[in-house]
C-alpha positions as CSV (number, residue, x, y, z in Angstrom):
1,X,0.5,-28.9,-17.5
2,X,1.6,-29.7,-13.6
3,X,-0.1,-30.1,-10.7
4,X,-0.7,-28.3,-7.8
5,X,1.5,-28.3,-5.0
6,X,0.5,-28.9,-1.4
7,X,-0.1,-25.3,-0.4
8,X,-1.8,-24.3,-3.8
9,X,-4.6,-27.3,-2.9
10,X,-4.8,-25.6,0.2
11,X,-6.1,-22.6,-0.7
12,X,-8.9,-24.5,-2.9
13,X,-9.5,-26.3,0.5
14,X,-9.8,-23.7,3.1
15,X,-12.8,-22.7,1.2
16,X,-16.2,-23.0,2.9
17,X,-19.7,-21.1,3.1
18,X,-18.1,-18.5,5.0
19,X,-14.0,-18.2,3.1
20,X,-13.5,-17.1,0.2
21,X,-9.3,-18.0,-0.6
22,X,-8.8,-15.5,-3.3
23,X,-7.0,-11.9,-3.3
24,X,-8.0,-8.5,-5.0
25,X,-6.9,-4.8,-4.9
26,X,-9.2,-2.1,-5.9
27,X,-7.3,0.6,-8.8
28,X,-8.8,4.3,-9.1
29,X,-8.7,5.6,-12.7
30,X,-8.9,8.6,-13.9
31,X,-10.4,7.9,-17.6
32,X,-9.9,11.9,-18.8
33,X,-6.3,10.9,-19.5
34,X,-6.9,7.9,-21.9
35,X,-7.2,9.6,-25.6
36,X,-10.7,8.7,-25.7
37,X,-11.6,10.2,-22.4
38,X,-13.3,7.3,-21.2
39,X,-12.9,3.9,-20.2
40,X,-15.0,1.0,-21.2
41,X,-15.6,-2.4,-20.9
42,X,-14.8,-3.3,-24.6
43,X,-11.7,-1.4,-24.1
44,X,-10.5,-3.5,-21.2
45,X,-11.9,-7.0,-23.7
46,X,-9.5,-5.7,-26.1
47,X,-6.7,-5.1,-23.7
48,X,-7.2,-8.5,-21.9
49,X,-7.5,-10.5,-25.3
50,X,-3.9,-8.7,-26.6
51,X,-2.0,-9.2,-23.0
52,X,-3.5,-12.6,-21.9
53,X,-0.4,-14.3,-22.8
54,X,1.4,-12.5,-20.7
55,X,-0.8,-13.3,-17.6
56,X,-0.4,-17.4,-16.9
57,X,-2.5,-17.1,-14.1
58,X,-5.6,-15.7,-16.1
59,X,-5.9,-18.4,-19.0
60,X,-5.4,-21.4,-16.2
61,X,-8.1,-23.0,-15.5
62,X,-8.0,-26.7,-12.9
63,X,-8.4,-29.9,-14.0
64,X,-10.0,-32.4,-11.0
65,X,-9.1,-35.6,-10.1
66,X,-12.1,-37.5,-9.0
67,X,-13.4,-38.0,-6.0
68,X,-10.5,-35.5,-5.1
69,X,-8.3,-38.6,-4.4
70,X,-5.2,-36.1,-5.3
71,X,-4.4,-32.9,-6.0
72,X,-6.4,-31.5,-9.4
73,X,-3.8,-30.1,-12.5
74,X,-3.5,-26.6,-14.2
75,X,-4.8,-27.2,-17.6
76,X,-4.0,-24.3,-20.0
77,X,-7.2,-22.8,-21.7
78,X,-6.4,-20.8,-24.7
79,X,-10.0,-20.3,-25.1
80,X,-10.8,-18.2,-22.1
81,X,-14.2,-16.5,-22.0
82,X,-13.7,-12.9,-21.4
83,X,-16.8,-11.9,-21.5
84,X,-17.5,-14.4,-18.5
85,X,-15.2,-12.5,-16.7
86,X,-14.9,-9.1,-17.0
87,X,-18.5,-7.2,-15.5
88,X,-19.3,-3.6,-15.3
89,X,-21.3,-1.8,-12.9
90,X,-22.4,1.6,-12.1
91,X,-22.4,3.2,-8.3
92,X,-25.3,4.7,-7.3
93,X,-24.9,8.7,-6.2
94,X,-23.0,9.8,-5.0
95,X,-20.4,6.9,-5.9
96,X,-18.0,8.0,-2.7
97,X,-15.8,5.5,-1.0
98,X,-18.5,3.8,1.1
99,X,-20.8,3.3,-2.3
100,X,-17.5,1.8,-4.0
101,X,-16.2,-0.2,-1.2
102,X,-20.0,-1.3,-0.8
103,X,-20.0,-3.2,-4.0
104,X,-16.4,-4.2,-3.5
105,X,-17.4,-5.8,-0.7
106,X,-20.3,-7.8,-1.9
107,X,-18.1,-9.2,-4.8
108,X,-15.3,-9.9,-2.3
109,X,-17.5,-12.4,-0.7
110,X,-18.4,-14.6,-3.5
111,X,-16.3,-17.1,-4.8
112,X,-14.6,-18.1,-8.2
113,X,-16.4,-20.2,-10.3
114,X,-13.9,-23.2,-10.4
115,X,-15.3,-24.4,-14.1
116,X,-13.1,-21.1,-15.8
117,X,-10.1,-19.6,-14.9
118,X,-10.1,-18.5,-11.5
119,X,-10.3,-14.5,-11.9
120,X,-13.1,-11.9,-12.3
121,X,-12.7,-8.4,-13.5
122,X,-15.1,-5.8,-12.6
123,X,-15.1,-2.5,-13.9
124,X,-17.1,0.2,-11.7
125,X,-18.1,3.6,-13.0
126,X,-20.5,6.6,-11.3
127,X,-17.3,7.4,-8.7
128,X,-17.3,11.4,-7.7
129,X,-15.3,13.6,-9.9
130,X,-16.0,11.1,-13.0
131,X,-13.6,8.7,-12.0
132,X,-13.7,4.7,-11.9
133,X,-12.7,2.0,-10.9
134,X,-11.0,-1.4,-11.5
135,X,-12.0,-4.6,-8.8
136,X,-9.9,-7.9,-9.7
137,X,-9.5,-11.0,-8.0
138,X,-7.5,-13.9,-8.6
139,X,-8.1,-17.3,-6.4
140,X,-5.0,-17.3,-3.9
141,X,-4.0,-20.9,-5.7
142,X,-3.1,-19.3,-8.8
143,X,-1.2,-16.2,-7.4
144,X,1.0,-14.9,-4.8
145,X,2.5,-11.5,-4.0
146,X,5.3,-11.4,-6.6
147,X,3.4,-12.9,-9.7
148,X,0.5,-10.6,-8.6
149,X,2.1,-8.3,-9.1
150,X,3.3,-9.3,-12.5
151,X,0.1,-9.9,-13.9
152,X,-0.8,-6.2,-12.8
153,X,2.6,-4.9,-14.6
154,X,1.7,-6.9,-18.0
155,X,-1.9,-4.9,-18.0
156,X,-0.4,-1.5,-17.1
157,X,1.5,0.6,-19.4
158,X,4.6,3.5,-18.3
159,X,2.4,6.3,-20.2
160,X,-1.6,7.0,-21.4
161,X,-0.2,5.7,-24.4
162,X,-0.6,1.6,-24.6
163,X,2.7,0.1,-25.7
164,X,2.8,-2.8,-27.9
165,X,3.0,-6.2,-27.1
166,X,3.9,-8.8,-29.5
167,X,1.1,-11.5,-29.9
168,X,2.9,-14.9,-29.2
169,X,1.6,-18.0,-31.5
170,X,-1.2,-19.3,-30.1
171,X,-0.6,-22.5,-27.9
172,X,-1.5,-26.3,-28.5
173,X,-4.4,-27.2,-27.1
174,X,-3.9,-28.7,-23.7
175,X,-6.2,-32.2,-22.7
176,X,-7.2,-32.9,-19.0
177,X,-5.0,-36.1,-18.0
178,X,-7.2,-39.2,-18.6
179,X,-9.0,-41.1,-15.8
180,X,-6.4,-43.6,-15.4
181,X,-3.3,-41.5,-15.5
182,X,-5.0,-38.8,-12.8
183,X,-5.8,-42.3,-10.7
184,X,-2.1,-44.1,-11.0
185,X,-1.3,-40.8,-10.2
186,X,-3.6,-40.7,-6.7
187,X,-2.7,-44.0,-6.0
188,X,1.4,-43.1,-6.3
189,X,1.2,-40.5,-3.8
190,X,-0.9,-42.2,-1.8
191,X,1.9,-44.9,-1.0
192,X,4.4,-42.3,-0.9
193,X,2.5,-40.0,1.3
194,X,3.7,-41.8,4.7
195,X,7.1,-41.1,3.5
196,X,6.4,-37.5,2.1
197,X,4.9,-36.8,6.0
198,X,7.5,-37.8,7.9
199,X,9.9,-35.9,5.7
200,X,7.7,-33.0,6.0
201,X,7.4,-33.2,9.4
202,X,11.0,-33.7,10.4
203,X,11.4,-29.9,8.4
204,X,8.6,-28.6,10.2
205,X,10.0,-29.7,13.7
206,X,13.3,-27.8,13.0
207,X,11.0,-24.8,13.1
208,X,8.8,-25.5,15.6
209,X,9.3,-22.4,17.7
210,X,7.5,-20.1,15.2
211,X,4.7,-21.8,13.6
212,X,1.2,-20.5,15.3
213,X,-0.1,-22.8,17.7
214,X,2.2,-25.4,18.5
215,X,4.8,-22.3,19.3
216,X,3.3,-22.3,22.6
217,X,3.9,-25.4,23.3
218,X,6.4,-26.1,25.8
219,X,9.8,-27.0,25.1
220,X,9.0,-26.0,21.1
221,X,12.2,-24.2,21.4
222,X,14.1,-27.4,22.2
223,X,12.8,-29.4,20.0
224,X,13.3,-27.3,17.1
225,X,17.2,-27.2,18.1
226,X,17.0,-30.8,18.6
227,X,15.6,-31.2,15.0
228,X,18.1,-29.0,13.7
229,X,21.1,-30.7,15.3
230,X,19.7,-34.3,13.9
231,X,19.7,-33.0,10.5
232,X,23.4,-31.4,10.8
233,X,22.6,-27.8,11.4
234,X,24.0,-27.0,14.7
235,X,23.7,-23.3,14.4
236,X,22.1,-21.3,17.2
237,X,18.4,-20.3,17.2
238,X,18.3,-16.6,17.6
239,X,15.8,-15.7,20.1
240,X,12.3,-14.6,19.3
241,X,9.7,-13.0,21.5
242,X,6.4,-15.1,22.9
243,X,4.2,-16.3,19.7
244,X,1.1,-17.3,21.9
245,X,-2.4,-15.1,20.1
246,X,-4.1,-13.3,22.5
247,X,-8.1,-13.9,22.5
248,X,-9.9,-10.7,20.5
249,X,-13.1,-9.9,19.3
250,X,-11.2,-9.9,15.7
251,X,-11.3,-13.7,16.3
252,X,-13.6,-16.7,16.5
253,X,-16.0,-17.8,14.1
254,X,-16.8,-16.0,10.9
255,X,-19.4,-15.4,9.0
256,X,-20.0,-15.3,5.1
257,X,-20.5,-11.3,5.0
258,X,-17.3,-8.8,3.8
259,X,-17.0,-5.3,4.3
260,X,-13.7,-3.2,3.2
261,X,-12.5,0.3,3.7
262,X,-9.4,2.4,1.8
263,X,-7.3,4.9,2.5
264,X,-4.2,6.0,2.0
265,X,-1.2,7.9,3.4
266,X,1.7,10.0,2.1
267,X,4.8,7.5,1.8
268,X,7.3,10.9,2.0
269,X,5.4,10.7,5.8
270,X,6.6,7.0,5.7
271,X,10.5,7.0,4.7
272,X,10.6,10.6,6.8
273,X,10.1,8.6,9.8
274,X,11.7,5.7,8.7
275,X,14.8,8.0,8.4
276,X,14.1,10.0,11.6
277,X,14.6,7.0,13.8
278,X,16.7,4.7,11.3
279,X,14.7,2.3,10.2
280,X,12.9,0.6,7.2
281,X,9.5,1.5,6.2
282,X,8.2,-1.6,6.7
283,X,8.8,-0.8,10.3
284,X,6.9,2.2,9.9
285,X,4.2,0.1,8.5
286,X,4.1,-2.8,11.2
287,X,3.7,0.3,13.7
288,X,1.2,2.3,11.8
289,X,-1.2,-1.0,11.8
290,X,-0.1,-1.9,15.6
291,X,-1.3,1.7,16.8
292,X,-4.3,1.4,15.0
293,X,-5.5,-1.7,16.0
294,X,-4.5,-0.8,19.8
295,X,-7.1,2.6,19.2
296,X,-9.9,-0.1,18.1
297,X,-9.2,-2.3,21.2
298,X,-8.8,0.8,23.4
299,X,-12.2,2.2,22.1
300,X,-13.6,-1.1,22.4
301,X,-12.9,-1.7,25.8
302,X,-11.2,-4.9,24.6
303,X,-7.5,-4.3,24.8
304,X,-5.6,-7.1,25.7
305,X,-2.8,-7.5,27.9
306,X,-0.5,-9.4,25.9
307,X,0.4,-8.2,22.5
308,X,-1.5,-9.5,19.2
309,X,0.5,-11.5,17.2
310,X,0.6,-10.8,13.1
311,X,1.2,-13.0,10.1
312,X,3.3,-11.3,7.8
313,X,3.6,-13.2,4.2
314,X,7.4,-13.3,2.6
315,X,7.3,-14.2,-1.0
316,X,10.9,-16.8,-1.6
317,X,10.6,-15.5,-5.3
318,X,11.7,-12.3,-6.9
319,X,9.9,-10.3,-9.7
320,X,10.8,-12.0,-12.9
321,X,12.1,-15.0,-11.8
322,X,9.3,-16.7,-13.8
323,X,11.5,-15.7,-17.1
324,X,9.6,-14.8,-20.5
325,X,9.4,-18.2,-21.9
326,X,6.2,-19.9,-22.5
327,X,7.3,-23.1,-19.9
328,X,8.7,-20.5,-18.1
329,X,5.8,-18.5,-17.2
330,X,4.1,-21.5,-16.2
331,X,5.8,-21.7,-13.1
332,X,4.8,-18.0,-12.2
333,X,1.0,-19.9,-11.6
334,X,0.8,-21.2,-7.9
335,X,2.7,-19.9,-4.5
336,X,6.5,-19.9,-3.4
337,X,5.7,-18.2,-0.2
338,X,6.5,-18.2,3.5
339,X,5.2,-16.5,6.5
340,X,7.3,-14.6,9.6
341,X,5.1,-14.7,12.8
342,X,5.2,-11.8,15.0
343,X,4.2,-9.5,17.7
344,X,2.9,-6.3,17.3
345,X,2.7,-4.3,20.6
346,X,-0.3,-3.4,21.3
347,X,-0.2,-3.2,24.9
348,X,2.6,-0.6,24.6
349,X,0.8,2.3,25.6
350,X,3.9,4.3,24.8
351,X,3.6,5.8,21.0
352,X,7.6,6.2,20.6
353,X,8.2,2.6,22.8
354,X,5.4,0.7,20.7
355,X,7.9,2.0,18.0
356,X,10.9,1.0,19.5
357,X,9.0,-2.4,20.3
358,X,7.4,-2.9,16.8
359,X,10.8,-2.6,15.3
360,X,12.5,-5.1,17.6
361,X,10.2,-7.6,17.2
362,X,10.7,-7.8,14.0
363,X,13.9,-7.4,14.1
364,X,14.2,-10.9,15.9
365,X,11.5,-12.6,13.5
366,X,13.6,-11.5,10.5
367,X,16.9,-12.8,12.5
368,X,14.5,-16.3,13.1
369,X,13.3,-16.5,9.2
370,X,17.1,-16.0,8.1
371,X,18.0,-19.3,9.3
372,X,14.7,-21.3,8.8
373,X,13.9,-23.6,6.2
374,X,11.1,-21.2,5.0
375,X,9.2,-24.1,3.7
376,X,6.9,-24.9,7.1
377,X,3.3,-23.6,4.8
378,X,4.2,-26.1,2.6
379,X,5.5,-28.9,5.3
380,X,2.4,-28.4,6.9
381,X,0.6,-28.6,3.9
382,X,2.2,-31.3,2.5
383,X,1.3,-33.7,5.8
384,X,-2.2,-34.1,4.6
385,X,-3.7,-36.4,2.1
386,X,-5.4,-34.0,-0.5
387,X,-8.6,-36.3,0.2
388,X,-8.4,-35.7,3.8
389,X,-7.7,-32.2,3.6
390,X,-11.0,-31.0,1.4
391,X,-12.9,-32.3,3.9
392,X,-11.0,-31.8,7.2
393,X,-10.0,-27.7,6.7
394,X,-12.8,-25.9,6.9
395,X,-13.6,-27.8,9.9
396,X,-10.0,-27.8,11.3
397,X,-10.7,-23.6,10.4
398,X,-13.7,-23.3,12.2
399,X,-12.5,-25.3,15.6
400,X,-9.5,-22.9,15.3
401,X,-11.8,-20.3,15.1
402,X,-13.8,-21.5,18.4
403,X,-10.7,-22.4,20.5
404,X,-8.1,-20.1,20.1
405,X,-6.3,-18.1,17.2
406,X,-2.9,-19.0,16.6
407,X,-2.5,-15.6,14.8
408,X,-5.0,-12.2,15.6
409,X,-4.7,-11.5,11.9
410,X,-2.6,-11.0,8.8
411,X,-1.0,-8.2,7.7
412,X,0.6,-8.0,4.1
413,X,2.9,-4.8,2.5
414,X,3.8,-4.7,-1.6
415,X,6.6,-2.7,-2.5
416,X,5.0,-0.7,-5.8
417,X,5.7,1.0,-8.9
418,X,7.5,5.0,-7.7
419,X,5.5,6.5,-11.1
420,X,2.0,6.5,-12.3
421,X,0.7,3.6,-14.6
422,X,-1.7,3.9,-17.2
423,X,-4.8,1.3,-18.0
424,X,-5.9,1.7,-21.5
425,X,-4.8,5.5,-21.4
426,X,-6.5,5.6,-17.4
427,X,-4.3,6.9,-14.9
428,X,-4.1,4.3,-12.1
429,X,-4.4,7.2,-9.1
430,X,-4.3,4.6,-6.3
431,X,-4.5,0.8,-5.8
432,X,-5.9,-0.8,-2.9
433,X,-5.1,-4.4,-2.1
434,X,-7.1,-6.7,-0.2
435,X,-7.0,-10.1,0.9
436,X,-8.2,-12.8,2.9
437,X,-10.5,-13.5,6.1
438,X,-10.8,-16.7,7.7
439,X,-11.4,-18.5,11.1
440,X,-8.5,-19.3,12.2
441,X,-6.3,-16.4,11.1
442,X,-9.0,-13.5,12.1
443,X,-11.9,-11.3,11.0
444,X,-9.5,-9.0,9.7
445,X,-6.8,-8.2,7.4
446,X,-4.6,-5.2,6.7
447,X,-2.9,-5.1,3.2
448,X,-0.8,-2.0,1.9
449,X,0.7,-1.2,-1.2
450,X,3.2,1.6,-2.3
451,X,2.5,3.9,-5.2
452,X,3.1,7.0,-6.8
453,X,4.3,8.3,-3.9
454,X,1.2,6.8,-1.6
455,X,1.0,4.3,0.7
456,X,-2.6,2.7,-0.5
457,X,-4.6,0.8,2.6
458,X,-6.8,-1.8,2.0
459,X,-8.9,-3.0,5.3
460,X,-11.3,-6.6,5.3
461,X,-13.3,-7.6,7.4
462,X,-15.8,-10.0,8.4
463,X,-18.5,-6.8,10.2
464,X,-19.5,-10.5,13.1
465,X,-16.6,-9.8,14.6
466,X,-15.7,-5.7,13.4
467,X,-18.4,-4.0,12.2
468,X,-16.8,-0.7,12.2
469,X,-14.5,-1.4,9.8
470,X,-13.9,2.1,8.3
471,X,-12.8,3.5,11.7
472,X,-9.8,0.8,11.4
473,X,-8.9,3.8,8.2
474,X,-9.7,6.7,10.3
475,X,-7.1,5.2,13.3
476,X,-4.5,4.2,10.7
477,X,-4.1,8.0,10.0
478,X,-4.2,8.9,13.4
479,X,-1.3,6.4,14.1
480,X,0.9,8.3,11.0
481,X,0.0,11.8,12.7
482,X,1.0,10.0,16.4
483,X,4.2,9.3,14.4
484,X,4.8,12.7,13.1
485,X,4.3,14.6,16.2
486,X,6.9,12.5,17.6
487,X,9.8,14.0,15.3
488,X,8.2,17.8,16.1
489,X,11.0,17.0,19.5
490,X,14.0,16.5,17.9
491,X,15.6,16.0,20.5
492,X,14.7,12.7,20.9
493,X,16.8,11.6,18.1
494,X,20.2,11.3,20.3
495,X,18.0,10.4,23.7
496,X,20.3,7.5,25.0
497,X,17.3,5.6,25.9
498,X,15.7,6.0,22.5
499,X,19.0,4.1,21.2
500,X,17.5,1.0,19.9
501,X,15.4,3.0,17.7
502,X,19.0,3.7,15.9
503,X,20.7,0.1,16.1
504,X,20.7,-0.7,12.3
505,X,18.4,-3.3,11.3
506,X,19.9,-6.9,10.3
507,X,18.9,-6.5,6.8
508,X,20.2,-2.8,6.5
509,X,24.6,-2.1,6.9
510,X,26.0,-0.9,9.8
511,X,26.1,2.5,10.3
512,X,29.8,2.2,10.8
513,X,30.8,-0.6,8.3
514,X,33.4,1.6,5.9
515,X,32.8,-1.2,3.5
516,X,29.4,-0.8,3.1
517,X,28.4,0.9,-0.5
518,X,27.0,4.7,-0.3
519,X,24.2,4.5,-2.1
520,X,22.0,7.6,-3.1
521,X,19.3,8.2,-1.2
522,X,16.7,7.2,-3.8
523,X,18.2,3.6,-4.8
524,X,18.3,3.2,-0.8
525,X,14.3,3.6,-0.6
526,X,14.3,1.6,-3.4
527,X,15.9,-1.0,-2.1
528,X,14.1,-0.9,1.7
529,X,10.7,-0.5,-0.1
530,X,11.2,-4.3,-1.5
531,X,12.2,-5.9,1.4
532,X,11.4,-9.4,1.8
533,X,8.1,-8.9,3.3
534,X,5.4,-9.6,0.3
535,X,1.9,-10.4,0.6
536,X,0.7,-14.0,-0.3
């Protein structure tokens, strides 16, 4: 049993009448496959009740601390209710993608119950061409990008064929702390907070220059060095482009309404011009959403001119880091994540500049990151008293929403499994993530995922501030044929003034390094498909 960190308590607290904190993806199953040729509910119990064990996230349920004087516990429940949280449902005809992403949509609204484990399952048939479906949502305290996608691995199996998993022995039963432990506790931190705020904010300070908001404000950049120098590091900040949000109709006030939209694209499209103008895919990716977003603004008459500035959530933990022990997987519940900010250039009107541009910029955020403390979330966080912050957030939110967005909107990319995965003998055909909406970090979000040899989009939206959220799908795969057309000229590729689509990307060895490893071609997309960008 532990408690929650700073930034965990901060997703409970962001939560209001119109925010729901939690993330989800959407998987598309083709049942003939499973040796049954269907795929029920009471197959997915028995499934759930054999892996749980694996899943830490799923049997954790919180423990408060009253008056919410500190931050509340994860309390293991080996008793978890299945049947509480797994739901079926059937789409009416003629179950397309708007009749599927219509239910998604309603559930995605509706927060967790906090009394049980903070998860739902929802298992949709009545799609076209009998396939279903598989909604799940975890509450964003519980999970980030890398134990998210753990908890989808331990669920999944390599062929229609379920392998075994050996049942562990069932764990002691776990007792809330008692009243006057969870106070002493409260009333610790609460003498130690003044000191646990300055530390926090003499961290945050060194990185000043690229948290949203007080980016913009002058002299950031000095101060951060100035920080820097005062705790010993006296290295050089590399330079990063202007972080200041431009005003769209993506942001302001939200309501409590969701809508989503899918799609997908080829990922060969992807890596072939990823390769074409040497680069990584996630570059690819950060241009497909910039173009799109620029054809919403353009067809909205609403394009600013100043380019909107992303959110892009890095995970600091790698798959499996959790280990396989029992105390072990305990620490795969909560959040060791970071955020790079960056621009996204939409006001490049240019489809091969924006390119150029996309990639640069980020470029220069991952150059800033490399050298930051990567902890400014949970600096931030960590400022607040837990008391203060349940009340103060959503209204903090909403202001943010009314003056001024630091960020337009956050966009998220999980590098996935390269072969098909199998739920109870149900090929996964696609898997859609989505995440979260909220005042002060836009109506909007854009979440992709790699699989099977797809790139799988998963759009949000609050429909106050874009209620035409499947065209955001329709512009996305007009921004991948924009891309395409581009390598139909290939003579662009030694252009001088196309150069800095070449210049190898910091994370990526230079072209002309002889002791740089040659690696095959498929271990390279490998390894640029799990970059460090990973959603939260």
């Amino acid at each position: 049993m532990r408690q929650l960190t700073a930034l965990d308590a901060q997703f409970l607290s962001v939560e209001s009448a119109t925010t729901a904190a939690h993330v989800a993806g959407v998987a598309i199953l083709d049942p003939s496959t499973s040796p049954s040729g269907t795929l029920t509910r009471e197959a997915l119990l028995t499934l759930l009740r054999e892996r749980l064990h694996l899943a830490p996230p799923l049997r954790m349920r919180l423990a408060d601390v009253p008056l919410g004087l500190d931050r509340p516990y994860w309390l293991d429940d080996p008793d978890v209710d299945l049947d509480a949280h797994v739901h079926e449902a059937t789409l009416p005809a003629p179950g397309g993608e708007r009749e599927l992403a219509a239910y998604v949509a309603g559930v995605h609204a509706r927060r967790l119950d906090r009394r049980r484990p903070l998860w739902e399952a929802h298992l949709i048939h009545g799609l076209e061409g009998g396939r279903c479906a598989l909604y799940t949502k975890v509450h964003h305290c519980a999970i980030d990008g890398v134990s998210g996608s753990e908890i989808l691995t331990a669920l999944l199996d390599p062929s229609p064929q379920p392998r075994r998993v050996e049942a562990l022995p069932a764990p002691a039963p776990q007792q809330p702390p008692g009243l006057l432990a969870m106070l002493a506790g409260a009333i610790t931190r609460s003498i130690v907070q003044p000191v646990e705020t300055l530390c926090s904010l003499a961290r945050a300070a060194a990185d000043l220059d690229t948290i949203p908001v007080v980016a913009a404000l002058p002299d950031a950049r000095l101060v951060a060095q100035a920080a820097r120098a005062l705790a010993g590091d006296s290295r050089p900040l590399p330079e990063t482009p202007p972080l200041v949000a431009p005003r769209t109709p993506f942001n302001g006030p939200i309501s409590g309404r969701r809508e989503v939209a899918f799609g997908s694209v080829p990922l060969a499209e992807v890596r072939r011009v990823a390769r074409a103008f040497g680069m990584g895919p996630n570059d690819v990716v950060m241009t497909l959403c910039a173009s799109a977003l620029r054809r919403w603004l353009v067809a909205h008459d609403a394009l600013p001119d100043r380019p909107l500035v992303a959110a892009v959530p890095v995970a600091l933990r790698s798959p499996g880091a959790g280990g396989s022990s029992p105390d072990a997987a305990d620490g795969r519940v909560g959040n060791r994540i970071s955020a790079m900010i960056t621009p996204l250039a939409t006001d490049v009107a240019s489809p091969r500049e924006r390119l150029a541009a996309v990639r640069s910029a980020l470029a220069a955020a991952k150059r800033r990151f490399a050298v930051s403390h990567r902890t400014w979330l949970d600096d931030v966080c960590a400022m607040v008293p837990n008391a203060f912050a349940a009340l103060a957030t959503p209204v903090v939110f909403r202001l943010a929403g009314v003056a001024g967005a630091g960020v337009n909107l956050i966009v998220s990319n999980v590098p996935g499994p390269r072969l098909p995965l199998y739920l109870c003998g149900a090929r996964m055909l696609a898997y859609h993530p989505l995440s979260v909406v909220t005042d002060a970090t836009g109506g909007i979000s854009i979440t992709c995922a790699s699989y099977d040899g797809r790139l799988d989009f998963g759009v949000v939206a609050c429909p106050t501030r874009l209620p035409d959220v499947w065209s955001m799908i329709d512009h996305l795969r007009e921004a991948m044929d924009e891309l395409l057309a581009l390598l139909d000229d290939a003579s662009h590729v030694q252009a001088p003034h196309d150069q800095a689509l070449h210049d190898p990307a910091p994370h990526d060895p230079a072209p002309h390094d002889d002791a740089a490893p040659v690696r095959p071609r498929q271990e390279r997309e490998e390894r640029e498909e799990r970059e460090e960008m990973v959603p939260a």
